[in-house]
C-alpha positions, 0 to 999 in steps of 0.5 A, a space after each residue: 413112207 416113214 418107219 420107226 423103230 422102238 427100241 432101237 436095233 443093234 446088230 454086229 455082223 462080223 464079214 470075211 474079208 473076201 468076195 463072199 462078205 458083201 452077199 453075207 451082209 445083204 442076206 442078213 439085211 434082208 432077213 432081219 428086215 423081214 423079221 420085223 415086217 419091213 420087205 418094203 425097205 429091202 431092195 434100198 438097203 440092200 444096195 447101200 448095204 453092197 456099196 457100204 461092205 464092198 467099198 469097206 
């Protein structure tokens, strides 16, 4: 499975630095992948999503 954005996403997403953080930044990976029609994507980067924010 291949997907290509054009343009270019940019996004910034400011995290509390507690518990909540890593559930903030899944949900809104999931929100805008589903925006753009890309479920298909959703359950992988939700889970580098947690890793990233939560070893952050």
């Amino acid at each position: 499975m291949s997907f290509t954005v054009t343009p270019p996403w940019a996004y910034t997403l400011q995290l509390p630095q507690d518990p909540r953080g890593p559930g903030i930044a899944r949900r809104t990976v999931r929100t805008v992948l589903a925006a753009y029609g890309m479920q298909a994507l959703t359950a992988v980067a939700e889970l580098v999503t947690s890793e990233l924010v939560t070893n952050a």
